[in-house]
C-alpha positions in Angstrom: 89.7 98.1 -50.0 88.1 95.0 -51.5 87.6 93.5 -48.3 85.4 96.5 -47.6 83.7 96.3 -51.1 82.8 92.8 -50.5 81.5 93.7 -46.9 79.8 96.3 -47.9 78.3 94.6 -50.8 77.3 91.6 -49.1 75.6 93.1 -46.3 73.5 95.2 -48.7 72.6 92.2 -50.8 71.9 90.4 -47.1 69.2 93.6 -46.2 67.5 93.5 -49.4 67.3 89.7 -49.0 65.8 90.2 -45.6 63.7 93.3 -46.4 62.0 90.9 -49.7 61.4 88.4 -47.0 59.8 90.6 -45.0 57.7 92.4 -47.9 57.0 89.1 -48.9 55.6 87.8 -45.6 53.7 90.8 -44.8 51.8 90.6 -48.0 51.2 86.9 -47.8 49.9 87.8 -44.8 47.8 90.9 -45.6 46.4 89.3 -48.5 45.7 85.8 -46.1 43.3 88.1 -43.7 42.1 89.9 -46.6 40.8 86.7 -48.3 39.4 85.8 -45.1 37.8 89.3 -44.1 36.1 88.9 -47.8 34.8 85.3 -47.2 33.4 86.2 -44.0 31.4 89.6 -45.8 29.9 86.9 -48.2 28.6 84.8 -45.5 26.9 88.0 -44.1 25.8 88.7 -47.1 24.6 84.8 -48.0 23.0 85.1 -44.3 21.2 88.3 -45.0 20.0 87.8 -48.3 18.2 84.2 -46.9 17.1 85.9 -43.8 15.3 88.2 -45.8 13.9 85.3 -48.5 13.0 83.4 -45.3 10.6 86.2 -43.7 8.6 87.0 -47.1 8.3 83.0 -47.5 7.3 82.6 -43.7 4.7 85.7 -44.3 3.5 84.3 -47.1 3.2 81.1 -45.4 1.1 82.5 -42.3 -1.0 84.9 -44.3 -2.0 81.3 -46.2 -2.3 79.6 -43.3 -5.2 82.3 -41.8 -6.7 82.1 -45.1 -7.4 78.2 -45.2 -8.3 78.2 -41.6 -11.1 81.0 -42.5 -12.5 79.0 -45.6 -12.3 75.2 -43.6 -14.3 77.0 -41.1 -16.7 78.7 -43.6 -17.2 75.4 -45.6 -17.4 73.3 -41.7 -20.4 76.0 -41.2 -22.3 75.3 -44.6 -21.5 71.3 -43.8 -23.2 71.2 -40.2 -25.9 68.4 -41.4 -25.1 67.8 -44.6 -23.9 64.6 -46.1 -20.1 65.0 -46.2 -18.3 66.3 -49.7 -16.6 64.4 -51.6 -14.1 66.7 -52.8 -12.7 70.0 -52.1 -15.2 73.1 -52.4 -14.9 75.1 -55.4 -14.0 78.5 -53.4 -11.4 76.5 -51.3 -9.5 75.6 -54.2 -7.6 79.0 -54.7 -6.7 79.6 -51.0 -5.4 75.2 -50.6 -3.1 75.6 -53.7 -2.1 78.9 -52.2 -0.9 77.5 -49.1 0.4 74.4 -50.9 2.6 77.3 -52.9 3.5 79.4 -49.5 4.3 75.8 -48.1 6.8 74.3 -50.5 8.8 77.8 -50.3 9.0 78.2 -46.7 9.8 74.3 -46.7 12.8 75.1 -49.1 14.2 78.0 -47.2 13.4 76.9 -44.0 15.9 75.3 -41.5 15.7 71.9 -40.0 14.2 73.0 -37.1 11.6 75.3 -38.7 10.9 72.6 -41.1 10.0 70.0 -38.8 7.3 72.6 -37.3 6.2 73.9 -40.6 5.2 70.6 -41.4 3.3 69.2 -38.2 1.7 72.6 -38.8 1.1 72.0 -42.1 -0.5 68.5 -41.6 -2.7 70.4 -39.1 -3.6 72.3 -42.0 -4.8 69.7 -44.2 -6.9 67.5 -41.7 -8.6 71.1 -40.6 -9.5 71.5 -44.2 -11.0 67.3 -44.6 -12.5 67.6 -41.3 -14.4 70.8 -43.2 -15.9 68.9 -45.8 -17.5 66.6 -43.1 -18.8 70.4 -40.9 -16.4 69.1 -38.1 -13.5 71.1 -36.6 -9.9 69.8 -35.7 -8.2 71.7 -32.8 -4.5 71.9 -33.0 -2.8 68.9 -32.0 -0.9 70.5 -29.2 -1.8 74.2 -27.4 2.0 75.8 -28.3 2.4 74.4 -31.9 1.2 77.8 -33.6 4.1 79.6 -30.9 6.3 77.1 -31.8 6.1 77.4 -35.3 6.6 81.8 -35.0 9.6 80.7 -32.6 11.0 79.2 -35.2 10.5 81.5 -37.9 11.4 84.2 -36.1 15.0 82.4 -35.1 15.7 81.6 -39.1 14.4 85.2 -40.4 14.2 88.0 -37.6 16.9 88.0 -35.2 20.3 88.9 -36.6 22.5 86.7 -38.2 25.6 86.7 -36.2 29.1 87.2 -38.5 30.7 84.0 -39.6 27.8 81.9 -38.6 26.7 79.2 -40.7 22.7 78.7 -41.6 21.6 75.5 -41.0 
């Protein structure tokens, strides 16, 4: 009878060895995809969250940009044969340091591609506004830069994000 107790008794202590290693690897497991299922909601959620700080920076940005094209071509009108200014325009003022505000956000939040077009676009931007104080007008440097430069936005804050992805 001993021989049997001693079977008996080591073959329960060998299943409860082998069912603890298998609880034991199933959790180590479960809890390995869980950890991984919960890093890659926070990307999603780090992705959406600077999608959606890079459209209201990028509509900020373009809104700013139409402004300071209207007022370099209203102070270029009240230039034609003048003597050139100086200095910026009183009512230009308010809509530059705008755009300068709109500018160093969407330069912040953009992407290296979307930067590098924000800011040909933005030096664009600032010869329109000298070239105003002299009643001149400066065309765009290249035909496709202002499609370029929604291309671009429009990548970084419009289409989806796509799971796991990492922003640049």
């Amino acid at each position: 009878m001993t021989a049997d107790v001693i079977v008996g008794v080591a073959g329960a202590l060998g299943g409860g060895v082998v069912a603890s290693a298998t609880s034991f690897l199933t959790l180590r497991a479960t809890h390995r995809a869980e950890r991984q299922r919960w890093i890659a909601d926070r990307e999603w959620e780090h992705a959406t969250d600077v999608a959606r700080a890079r459209r209201e920076a990028y509509s900020t940005f373009l809104a700013h940009e139409n402004a300071i094209i209207m007022s370099a071509a209203a102070v270029a009108n009240r230039q034609l044969g003048r003597p050139p200014l100086g200095h910026m325009p009183d009512d230009q003022v308010p809509v530059y340091q705008g755009l300068q505000d709109a500018y160093a956000t969407a330069l912040l939040l953009a992407s290296a591609s979307t930067q590098a077009m924000i800011i040909e676009c933005q030096q664009w931007l600032d010869e329109l506004v000298w070239a105003s104080w002299k009643g001149q007008d400066r065309p765009m440097p290249r035909d496709d830069l202002h499609n370029d430069v929604l291309a671009a936005m429009q990548r970084d804050a419009v289409d989806p994000p796509t799971r796991g992805a990492v922003e640049a």
